[in-house]
N, CA, C and O atoms as a GROMACS GRO file, in nm:
protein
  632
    1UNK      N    1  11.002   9.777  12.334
    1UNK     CA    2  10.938   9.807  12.207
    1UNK      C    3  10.787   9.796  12.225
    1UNK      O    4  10.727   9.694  12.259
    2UNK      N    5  10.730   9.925  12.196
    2UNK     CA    6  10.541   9.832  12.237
    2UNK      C    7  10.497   9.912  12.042
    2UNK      O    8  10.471  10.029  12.014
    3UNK      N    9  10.506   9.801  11.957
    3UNK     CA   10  10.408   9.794  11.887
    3UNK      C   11  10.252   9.807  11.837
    3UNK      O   12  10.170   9.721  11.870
    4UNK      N   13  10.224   9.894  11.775
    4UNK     CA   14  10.100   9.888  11.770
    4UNK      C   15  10.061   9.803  11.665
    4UNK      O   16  10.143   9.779  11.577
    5UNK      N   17   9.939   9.750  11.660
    5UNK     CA   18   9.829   9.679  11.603
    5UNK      C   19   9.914   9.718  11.401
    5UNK      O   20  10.006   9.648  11.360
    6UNK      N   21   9.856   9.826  11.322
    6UNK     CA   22   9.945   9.858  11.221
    6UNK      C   23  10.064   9.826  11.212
    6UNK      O   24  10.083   9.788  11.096
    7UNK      N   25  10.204   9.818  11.304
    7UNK     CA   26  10.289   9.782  11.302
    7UNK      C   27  10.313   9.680  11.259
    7UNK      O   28  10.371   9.647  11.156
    8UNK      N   29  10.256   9.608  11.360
    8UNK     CA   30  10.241   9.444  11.293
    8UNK      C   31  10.193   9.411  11.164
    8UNK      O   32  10.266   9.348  11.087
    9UNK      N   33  10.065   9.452  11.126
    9UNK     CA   34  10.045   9.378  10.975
    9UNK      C   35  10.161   9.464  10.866
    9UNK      O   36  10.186   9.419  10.754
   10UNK      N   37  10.208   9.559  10.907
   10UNK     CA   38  10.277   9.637  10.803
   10UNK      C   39  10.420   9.540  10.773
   10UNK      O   40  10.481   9.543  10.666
   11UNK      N   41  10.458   9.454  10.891
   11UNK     CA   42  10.564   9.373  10.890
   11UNK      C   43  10.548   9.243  10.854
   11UNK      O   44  10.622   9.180  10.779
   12UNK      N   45  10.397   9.178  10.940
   12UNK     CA   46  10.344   9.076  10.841
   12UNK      C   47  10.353   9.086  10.662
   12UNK      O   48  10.397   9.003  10.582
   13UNK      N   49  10.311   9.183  10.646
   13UNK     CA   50  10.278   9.205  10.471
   13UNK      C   51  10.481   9.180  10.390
   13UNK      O   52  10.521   9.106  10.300
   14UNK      N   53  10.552   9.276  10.474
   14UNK     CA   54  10.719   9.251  10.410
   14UNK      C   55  10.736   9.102  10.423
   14UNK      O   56  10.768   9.020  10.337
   15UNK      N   57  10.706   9.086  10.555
   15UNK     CA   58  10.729   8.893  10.526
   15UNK      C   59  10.652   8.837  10.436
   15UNK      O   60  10.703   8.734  10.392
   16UNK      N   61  10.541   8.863  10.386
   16UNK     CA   62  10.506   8.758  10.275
   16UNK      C   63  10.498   8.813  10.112
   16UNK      O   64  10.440   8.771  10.011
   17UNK      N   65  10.603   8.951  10.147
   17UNK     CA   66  10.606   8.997  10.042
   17UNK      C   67  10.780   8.966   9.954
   17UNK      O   68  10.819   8.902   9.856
   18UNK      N   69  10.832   9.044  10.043
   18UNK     CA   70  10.986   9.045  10.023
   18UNK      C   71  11.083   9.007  10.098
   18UNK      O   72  11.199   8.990  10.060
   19UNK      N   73  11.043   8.993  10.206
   19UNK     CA   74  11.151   8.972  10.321
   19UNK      C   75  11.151   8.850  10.389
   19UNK      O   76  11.057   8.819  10.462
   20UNK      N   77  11.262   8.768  10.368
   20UNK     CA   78  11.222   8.654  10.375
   20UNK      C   79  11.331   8.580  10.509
   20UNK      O   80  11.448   8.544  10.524
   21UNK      N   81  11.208   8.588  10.582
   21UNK     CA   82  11.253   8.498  10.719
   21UNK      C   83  11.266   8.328  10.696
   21UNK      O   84  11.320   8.279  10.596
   22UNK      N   85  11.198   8.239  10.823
   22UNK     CA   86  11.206   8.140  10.846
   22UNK      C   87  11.099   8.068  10.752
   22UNK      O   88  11.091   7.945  10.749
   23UNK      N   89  10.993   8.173  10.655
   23UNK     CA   90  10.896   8.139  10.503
   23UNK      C   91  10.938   8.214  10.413
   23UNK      O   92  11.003   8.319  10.420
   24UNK      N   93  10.884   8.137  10.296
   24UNK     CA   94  10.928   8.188  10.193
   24UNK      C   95  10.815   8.309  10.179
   24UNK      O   96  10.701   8.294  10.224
   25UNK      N   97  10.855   8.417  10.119
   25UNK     CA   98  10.819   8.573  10.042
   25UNK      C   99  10.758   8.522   9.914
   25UNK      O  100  10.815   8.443   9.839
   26UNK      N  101  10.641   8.572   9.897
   26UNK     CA  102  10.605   8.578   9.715
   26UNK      C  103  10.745   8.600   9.626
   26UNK      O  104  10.811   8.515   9.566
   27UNK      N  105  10.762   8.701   9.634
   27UNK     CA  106  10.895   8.776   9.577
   27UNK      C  107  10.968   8.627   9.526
   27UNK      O  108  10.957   8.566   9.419
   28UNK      N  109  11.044   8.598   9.644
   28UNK     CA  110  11.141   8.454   9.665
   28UNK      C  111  11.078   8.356   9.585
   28UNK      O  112  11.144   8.297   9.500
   29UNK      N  113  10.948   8.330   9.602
   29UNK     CA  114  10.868   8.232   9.545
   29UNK      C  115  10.854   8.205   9.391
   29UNK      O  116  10.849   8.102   9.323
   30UNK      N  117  10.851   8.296   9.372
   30UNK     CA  118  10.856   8.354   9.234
   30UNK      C  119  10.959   8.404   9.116
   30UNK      O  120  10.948   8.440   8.999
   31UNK      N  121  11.031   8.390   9.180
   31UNK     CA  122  11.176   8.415   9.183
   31UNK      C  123  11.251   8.288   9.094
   31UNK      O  124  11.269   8.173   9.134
   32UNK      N  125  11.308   8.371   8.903
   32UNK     CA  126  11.329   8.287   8.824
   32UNK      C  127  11.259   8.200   8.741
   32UNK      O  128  11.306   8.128   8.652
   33UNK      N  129  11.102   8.216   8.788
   33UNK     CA  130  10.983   8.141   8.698
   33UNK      C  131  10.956   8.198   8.603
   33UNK      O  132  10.912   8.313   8.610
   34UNK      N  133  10.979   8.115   8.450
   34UNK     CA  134  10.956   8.172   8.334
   34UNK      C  135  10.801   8.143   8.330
   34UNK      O  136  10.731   8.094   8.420
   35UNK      N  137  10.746   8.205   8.140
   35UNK     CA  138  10.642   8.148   8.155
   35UNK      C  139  10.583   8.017   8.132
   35UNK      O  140  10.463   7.993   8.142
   36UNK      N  141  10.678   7.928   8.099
   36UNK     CA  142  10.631   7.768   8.051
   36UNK      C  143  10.589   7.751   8.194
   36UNK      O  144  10.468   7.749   8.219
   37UNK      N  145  10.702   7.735   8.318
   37UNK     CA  146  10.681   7.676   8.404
   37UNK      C  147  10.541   7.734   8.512
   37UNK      O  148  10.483   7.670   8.600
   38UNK      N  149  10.522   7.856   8.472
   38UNK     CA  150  10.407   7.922   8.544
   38UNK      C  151  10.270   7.918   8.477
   38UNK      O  152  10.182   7.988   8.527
   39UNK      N  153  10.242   7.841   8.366
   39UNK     CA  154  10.151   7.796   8.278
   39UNK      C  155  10.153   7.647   8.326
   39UNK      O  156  10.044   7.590   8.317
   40UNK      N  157  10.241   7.586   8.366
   40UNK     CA  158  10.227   7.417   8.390
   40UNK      C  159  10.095   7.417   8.488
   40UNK      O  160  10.058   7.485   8.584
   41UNK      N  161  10.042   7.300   8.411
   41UNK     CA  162   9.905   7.280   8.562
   41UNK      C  163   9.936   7.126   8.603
   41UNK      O  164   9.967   7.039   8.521
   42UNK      N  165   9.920   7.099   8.770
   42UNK     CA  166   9.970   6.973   8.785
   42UNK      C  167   9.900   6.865   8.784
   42UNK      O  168   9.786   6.908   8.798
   43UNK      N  169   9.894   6.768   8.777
   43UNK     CA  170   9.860   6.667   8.724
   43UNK      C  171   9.744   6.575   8.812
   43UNK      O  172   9.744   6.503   8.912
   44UNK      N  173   9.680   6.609   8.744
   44UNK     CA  174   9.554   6.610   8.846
   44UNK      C  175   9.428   6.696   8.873
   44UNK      O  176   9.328   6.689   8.944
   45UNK      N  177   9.488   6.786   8.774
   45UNK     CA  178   9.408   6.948   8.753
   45UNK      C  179   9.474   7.026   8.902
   45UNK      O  180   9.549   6.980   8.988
   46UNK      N  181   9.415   7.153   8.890
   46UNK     CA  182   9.422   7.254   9.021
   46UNK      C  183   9.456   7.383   8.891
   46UNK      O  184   9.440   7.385   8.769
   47UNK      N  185   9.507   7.476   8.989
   47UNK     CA  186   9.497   7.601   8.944
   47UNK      C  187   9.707   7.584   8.891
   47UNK      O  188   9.792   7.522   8.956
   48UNK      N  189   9.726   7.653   8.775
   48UNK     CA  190   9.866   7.695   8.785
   48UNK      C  191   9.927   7.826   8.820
   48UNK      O  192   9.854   7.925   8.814
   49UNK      N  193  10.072   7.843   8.860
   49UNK     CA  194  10.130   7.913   8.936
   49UNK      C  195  10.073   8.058   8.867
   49UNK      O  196  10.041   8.151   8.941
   50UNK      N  197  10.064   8.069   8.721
   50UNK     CA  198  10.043   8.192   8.679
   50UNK      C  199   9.879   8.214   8.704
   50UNK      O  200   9.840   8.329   8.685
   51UNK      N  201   9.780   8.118   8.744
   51UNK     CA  202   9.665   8.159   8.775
   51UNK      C  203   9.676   8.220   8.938
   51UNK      O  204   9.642   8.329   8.984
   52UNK      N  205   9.726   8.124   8.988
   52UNK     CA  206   9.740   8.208   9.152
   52UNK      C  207   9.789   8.332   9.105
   52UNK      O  208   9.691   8.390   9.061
   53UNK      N  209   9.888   8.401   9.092
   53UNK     CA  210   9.943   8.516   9.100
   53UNK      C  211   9.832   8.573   9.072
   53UNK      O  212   9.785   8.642   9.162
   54UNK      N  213   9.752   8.565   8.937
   54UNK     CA  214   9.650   8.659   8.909
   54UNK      C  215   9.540   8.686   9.015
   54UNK      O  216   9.487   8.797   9.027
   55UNK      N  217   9.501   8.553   9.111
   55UNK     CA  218   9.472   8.565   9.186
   55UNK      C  219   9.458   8.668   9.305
   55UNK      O  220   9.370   8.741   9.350
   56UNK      N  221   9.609   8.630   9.336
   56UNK     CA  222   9.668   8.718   9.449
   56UNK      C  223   9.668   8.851   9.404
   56UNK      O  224   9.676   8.930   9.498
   57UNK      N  225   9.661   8.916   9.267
   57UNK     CA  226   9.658   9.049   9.252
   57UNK      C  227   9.566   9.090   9.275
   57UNK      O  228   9.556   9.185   9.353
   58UNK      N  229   9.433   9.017   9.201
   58UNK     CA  230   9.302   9.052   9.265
   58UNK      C  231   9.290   9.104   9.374
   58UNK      O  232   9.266   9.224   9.390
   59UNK      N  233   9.305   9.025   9.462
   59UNK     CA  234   9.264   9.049   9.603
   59UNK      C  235   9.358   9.119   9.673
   59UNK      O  236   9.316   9.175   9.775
   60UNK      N  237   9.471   9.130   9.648
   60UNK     CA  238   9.577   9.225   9.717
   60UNK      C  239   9.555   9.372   9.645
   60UNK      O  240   9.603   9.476   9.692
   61UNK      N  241   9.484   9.367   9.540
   61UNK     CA  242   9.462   9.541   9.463
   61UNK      C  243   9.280   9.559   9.487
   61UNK      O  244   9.221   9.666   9.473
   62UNK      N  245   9.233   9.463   9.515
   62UNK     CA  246   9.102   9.535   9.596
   62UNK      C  247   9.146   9.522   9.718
   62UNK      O  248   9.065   9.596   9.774
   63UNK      N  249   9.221   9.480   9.807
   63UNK     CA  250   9.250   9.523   9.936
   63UNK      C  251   9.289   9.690   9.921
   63UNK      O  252   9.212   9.780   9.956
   64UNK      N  253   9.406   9.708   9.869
   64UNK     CA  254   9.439   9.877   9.838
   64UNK      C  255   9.335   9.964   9.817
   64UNK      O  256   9.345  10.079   9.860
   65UNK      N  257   9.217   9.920   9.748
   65UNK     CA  258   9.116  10.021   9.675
   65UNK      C  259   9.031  10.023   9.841
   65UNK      O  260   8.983  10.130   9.879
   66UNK      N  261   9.024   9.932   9.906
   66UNK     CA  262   8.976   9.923  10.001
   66UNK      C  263   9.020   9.991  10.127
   66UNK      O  264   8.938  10.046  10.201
   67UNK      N  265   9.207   9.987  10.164
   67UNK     CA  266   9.227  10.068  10.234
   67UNK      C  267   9.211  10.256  10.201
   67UNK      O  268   9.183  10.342  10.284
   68UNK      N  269   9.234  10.268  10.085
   68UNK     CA  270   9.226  10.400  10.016
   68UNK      C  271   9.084  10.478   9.998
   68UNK      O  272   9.062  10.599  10.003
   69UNK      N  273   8.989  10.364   9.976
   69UNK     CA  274   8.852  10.387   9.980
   69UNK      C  275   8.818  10.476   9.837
   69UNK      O  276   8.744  10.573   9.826
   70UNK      N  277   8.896  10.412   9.735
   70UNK     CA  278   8.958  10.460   9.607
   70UNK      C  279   8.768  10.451   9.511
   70UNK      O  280   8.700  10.535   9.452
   71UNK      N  281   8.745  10.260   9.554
   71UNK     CA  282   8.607  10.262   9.447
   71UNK      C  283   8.534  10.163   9.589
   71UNK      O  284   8.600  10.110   9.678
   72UNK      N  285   8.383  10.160   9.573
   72UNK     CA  286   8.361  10.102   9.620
   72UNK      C  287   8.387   9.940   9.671
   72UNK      O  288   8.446   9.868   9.590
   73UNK      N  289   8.361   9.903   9.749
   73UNK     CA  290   8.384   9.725   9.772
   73UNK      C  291   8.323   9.644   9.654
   73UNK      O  292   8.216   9.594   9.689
   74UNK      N  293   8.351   9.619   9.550
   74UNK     CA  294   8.324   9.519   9.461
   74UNK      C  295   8.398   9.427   9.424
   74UNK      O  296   8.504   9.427   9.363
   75UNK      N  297   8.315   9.320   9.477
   75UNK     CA  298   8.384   9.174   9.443
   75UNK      C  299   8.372   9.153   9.303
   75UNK      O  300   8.322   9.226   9.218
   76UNK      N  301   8.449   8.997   9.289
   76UNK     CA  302   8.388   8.985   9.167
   76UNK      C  303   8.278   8.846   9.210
   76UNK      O  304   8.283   8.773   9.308
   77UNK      N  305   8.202   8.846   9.119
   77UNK     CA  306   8.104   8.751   9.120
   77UNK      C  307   8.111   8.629   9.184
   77UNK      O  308   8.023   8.602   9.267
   78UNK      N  309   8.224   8.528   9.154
   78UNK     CA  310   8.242   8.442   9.161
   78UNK      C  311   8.416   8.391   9.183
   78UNK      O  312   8.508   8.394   9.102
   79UNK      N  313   8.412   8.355   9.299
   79UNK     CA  314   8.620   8.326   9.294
   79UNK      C  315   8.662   8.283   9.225
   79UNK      O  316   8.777   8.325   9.214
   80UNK      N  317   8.624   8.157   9.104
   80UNK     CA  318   8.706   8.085   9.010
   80UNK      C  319   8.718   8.235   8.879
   80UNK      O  320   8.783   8.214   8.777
   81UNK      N  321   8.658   8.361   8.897
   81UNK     CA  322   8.680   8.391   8.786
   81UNK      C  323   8.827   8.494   8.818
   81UNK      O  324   8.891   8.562   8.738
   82UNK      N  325   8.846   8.476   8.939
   82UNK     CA  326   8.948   8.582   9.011
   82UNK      C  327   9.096   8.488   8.954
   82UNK      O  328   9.207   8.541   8.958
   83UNK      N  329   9.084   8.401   8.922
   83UNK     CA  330   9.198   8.317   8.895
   83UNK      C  331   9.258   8.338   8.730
   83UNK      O  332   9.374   8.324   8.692
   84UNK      N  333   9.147   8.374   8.656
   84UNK     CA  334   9.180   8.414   8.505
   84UNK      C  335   9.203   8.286   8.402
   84UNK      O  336   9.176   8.166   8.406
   85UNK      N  337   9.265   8.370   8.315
   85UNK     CA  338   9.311   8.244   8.234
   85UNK      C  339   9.457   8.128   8.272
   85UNK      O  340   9.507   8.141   8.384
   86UNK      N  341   9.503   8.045   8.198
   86UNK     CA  342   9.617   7.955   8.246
   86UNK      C  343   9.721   8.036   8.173
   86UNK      O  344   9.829   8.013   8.228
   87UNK      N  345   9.731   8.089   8.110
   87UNK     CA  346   9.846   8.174   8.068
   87UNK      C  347   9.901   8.104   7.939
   87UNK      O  348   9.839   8.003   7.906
   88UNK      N  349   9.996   8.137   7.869
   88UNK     CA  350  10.030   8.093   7.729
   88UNK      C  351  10.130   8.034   7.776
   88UNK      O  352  10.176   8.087   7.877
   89UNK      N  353  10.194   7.920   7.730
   89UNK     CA  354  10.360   7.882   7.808
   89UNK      C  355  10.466   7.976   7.733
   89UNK      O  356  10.569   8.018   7.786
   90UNK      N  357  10.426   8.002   7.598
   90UNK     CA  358  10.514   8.092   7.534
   90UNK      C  359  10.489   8.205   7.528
   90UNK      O  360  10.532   8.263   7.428
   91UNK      N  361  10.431   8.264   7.602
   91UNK     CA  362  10.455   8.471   7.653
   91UNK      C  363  10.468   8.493   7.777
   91UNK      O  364  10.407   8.516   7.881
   92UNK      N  365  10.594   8.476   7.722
   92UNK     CA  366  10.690   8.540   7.869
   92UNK      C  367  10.677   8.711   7.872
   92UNK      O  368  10.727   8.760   7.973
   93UNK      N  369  10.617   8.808   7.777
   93UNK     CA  370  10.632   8.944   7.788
   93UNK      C  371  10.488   8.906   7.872
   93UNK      O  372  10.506   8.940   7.989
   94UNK      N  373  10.430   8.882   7.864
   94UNK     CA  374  10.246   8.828   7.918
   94UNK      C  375  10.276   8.782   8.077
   94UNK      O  376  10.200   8.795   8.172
   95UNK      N  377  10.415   8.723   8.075
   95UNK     CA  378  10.401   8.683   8.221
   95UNK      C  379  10.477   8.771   8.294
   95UNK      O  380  10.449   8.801   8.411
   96UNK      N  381  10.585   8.820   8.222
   96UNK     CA  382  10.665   8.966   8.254
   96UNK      C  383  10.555   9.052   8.276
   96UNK      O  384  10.571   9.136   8.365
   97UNK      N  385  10.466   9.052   8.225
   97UNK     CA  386  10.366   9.213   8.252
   97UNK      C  387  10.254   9.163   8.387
   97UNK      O  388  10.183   9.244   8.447
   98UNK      N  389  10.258   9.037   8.411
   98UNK     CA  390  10.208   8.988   8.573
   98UNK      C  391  10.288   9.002   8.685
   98UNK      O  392  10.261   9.049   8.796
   99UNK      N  393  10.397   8.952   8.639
   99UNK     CA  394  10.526   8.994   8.775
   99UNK      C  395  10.491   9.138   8.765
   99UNK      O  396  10.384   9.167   8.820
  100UNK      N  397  10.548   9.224   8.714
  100UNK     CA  398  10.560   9.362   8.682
  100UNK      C  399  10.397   9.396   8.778
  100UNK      O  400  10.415   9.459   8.882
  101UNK      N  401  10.295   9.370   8.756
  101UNK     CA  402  10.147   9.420   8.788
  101UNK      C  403  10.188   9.371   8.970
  101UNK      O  404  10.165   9.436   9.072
  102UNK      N  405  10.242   9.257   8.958
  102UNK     CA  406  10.270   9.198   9.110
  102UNK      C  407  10.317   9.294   9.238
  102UNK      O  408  10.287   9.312   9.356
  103UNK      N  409  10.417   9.348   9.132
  103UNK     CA  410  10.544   9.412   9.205
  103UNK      C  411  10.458   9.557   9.249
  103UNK      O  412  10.460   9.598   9.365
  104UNK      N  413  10.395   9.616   9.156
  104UNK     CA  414  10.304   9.756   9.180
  104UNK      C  415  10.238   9.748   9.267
  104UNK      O  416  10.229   9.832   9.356
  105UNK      N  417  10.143   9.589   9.257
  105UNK     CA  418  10.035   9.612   9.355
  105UNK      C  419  10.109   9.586   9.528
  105UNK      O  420  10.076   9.660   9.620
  106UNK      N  421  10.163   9.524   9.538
  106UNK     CA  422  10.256   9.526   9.628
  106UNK      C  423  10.318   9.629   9.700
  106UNK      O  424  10.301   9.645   9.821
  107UNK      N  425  10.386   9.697   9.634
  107UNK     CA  426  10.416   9.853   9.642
  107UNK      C  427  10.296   9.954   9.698
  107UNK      O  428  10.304  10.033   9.792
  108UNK      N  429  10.200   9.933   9.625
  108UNK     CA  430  10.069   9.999   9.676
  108UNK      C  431  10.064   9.966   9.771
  108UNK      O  432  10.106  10.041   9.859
  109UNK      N  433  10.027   9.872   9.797
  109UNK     CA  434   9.960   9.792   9.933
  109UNK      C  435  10.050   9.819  10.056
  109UNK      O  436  10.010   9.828  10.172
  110UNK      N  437  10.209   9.833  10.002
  110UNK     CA  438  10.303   9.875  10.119
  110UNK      C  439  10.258  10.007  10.156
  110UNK      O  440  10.242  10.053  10.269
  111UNK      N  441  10.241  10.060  10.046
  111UNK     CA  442  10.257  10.286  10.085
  111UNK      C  443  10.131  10.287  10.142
  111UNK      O  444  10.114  10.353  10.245
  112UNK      N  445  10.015  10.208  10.079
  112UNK     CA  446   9.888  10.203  10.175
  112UNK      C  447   9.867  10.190  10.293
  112UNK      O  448   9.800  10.272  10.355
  113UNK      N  449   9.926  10.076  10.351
  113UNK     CA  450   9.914  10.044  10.506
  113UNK      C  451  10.018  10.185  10.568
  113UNK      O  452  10.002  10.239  10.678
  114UNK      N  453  10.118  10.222  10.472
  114UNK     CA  454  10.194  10.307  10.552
  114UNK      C  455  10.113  10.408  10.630
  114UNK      O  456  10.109  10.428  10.752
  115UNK      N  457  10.045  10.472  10.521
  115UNK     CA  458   9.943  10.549  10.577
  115UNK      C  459   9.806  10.565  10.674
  115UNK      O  460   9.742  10.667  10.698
  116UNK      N  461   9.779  10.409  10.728
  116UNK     CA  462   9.703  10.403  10.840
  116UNK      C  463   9.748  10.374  10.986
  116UNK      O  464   9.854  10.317  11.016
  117UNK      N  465   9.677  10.410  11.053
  117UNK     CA  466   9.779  10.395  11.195
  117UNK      C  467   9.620  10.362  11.291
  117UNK      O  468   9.505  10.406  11.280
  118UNK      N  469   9.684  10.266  11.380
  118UNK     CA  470   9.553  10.226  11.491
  118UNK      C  471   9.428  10.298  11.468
  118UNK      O  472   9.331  10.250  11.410
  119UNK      N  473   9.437  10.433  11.524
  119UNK     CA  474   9.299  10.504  11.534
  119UNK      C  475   9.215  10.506  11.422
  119UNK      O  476   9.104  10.558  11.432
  120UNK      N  477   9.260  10.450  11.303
  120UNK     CA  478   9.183  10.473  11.181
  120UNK      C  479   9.086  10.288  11.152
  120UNK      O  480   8.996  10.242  11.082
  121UNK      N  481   9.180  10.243  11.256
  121UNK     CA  482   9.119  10.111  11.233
  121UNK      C  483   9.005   9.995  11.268
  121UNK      O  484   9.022   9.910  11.356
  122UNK      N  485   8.890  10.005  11.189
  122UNK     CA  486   8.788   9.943  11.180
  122UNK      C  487   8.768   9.814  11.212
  122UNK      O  488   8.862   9.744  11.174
  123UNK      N  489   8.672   9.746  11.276
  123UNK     CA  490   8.668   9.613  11.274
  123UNK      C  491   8.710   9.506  11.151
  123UNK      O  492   8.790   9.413  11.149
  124UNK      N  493   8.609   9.570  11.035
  124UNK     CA  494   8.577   9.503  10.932
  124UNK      C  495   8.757   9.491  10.850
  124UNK      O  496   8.798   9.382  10.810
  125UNK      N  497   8.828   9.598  10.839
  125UNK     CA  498   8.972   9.645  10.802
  125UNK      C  499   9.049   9.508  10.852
  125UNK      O  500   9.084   9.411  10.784
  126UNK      N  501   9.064   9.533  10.988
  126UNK     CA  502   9.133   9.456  11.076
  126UNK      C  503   9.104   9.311  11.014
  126UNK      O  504   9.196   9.258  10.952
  127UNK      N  505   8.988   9.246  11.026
  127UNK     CA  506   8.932   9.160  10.961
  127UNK      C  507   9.031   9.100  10.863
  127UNK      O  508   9.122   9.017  10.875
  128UNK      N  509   8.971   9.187  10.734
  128UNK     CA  510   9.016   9.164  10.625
  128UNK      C  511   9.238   9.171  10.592
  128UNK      O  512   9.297   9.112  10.501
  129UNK      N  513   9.293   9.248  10.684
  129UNK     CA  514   9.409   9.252  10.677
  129UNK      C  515   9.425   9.109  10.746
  129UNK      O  516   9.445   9.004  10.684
  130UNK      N  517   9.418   9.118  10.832
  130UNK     CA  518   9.484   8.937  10.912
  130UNK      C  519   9.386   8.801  10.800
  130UNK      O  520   9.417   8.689  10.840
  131UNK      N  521   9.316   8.796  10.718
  131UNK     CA  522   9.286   8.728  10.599
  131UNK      C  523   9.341   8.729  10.497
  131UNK      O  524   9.378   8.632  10.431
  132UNK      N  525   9.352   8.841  10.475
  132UNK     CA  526   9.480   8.870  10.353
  132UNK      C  527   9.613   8.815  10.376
  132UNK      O  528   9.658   8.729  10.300
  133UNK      N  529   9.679   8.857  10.474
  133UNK     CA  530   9.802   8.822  10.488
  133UNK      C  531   9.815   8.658  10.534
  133UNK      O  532   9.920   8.596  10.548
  134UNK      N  533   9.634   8.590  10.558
  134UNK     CA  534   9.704   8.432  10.549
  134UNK      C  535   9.638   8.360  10.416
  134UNK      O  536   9.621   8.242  10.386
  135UNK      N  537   9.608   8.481  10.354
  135UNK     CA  538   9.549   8.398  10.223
  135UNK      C  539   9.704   8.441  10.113
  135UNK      O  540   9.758   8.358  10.041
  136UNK      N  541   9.733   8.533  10.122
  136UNK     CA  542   9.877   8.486  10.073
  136UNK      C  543   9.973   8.446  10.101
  136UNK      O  544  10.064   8.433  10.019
  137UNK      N  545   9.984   8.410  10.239
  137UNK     CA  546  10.126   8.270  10.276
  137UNK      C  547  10.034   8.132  10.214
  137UNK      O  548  10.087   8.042  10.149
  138UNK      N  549   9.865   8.136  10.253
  138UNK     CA  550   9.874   7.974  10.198
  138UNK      C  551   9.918   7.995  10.021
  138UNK      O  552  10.018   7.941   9.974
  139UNK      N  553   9.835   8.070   9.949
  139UNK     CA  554   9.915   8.040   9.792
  139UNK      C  555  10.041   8.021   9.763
  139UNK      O  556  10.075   7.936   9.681
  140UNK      N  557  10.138   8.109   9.835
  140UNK     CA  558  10.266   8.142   9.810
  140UNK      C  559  10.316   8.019   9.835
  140UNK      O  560  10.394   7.969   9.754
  141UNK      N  561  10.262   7.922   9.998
  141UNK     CA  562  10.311   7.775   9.974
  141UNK      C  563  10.276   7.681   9.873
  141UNK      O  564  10.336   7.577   9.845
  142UNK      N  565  10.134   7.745   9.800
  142UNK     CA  566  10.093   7.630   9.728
  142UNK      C  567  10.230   7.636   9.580
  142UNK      O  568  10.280   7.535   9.531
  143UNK      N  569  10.261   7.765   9.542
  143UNK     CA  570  10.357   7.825   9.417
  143UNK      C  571  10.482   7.735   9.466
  143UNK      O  572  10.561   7.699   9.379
  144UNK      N  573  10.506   7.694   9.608
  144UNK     CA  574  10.643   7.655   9.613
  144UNK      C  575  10.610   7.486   9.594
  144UNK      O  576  10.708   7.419   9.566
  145UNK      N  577  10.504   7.428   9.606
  145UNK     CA  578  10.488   7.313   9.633
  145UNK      C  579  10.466   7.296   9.474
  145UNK      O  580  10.523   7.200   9.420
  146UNK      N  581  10.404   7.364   9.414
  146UNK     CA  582  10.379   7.346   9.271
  146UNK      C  583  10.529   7.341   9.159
  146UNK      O  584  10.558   7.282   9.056
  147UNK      N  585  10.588   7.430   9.241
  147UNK     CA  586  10.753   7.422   9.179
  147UNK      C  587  10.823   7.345   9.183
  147UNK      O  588  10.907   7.326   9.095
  148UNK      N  589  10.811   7.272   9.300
  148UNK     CA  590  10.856   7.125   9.318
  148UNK      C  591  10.839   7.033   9.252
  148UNK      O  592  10.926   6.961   9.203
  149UNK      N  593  10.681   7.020   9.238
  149UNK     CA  594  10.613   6.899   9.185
  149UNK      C  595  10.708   6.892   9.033
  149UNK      O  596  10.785   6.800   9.002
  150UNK      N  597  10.675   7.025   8.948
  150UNK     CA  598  10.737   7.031   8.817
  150UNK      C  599  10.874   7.056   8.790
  150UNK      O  600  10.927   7.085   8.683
  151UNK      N  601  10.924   7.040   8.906
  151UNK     CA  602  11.070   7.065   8.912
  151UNK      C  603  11.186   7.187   8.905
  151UNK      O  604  11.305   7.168   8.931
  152UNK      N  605  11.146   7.275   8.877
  152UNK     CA  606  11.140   7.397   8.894
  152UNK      C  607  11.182   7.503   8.979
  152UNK      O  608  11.230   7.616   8.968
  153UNK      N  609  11.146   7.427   9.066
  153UNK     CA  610  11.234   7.465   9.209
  153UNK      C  611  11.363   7.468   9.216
  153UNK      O  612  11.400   7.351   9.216
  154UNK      N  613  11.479   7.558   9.222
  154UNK     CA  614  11.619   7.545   9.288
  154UNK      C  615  11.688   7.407   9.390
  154UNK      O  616  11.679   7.384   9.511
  155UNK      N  617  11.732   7.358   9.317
  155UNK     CA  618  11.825   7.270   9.421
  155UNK      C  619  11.868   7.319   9.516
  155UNK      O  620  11.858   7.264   9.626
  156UNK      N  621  11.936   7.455   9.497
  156UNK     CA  622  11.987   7.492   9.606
  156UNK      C  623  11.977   7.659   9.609
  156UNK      O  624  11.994   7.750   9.528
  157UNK      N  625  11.944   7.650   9.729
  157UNK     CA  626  11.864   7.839   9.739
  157UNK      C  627  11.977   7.865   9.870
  157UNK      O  628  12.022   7.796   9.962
  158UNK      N  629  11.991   7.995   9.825
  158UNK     CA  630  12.132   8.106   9.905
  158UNK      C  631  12.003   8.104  10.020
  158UNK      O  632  12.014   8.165  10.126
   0.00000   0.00000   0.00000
């Protein structure tokens, strides 16, 4: 099998998206969280599970605009504002319409990489893909550690 460079992050990205090996997948992670429990913040302050996600959309849907070259590179100002609000514990259609935004940008980001292959690939690209894909395994652990804390978590996972 000789793999190229694309290959790999395109398989990196299913593992921390949906496909769930020897780590847990966002998908998995996420998987059964209403919105009380994704509004909980833990005790001690930090960010809650429904602020990461917003998070992770951020930056996983300017990654897309970025592989696509859709709008220019614009950040936002400041990272704490990439996190949003804490969410309502009682709008679950509010947290339904974040999963739902999750699942798209995801999707994008899959059909996106589909479409690049080695020769198209830039330093700065490269860069930013192997960052991406470990800036969402660390959240995705922080969502499982946070599920724990509040209990939330499955006793027992298939």
């Amino acid at each position: 099998m000789n793999l190229e460079l694309m290959d790999i992050f395109r398989m990196e990205y299913d593992f921390s998206w949906d496909t769930e090996t020897w780590f847990l997948p966002l998908e998995s992670a996420l998987k059964g969280l209403n919105s009380t429990d994704a509004s909980w913040q833990p005790p001690g302050g930090g960010n809650t599970i429904w602020q990461t996600v917003n998070h992770l959309n951020y930056y996983n849907s300017l990654l897309v605009r970025q592989i696509s070259c859709t709008t220019p590179r614009k950040k936002a100002s400041n990272n704490k504002a990439t996190f949003g609000d804490v969410g309502e514990p009682a709008d679950s259609e509010k947290w339904e319409a974040v999963l739902a935004e999750t699942r798209l940008i995801c999707e994008n980001l899959r059909k996106s990489l589909a479409q690049v292959n080695d020769s198209q690939l830039e330093e700065e690209l490269v860069g930013g893909l192997a960052r991406q894909i470990l800036h969402n395994v660390y959240h995705i652990g922080q969502i499982v550690l946070i599920r724990k804390q509040q209990g939330s978590w499955p006793k027992k996972r298939e």
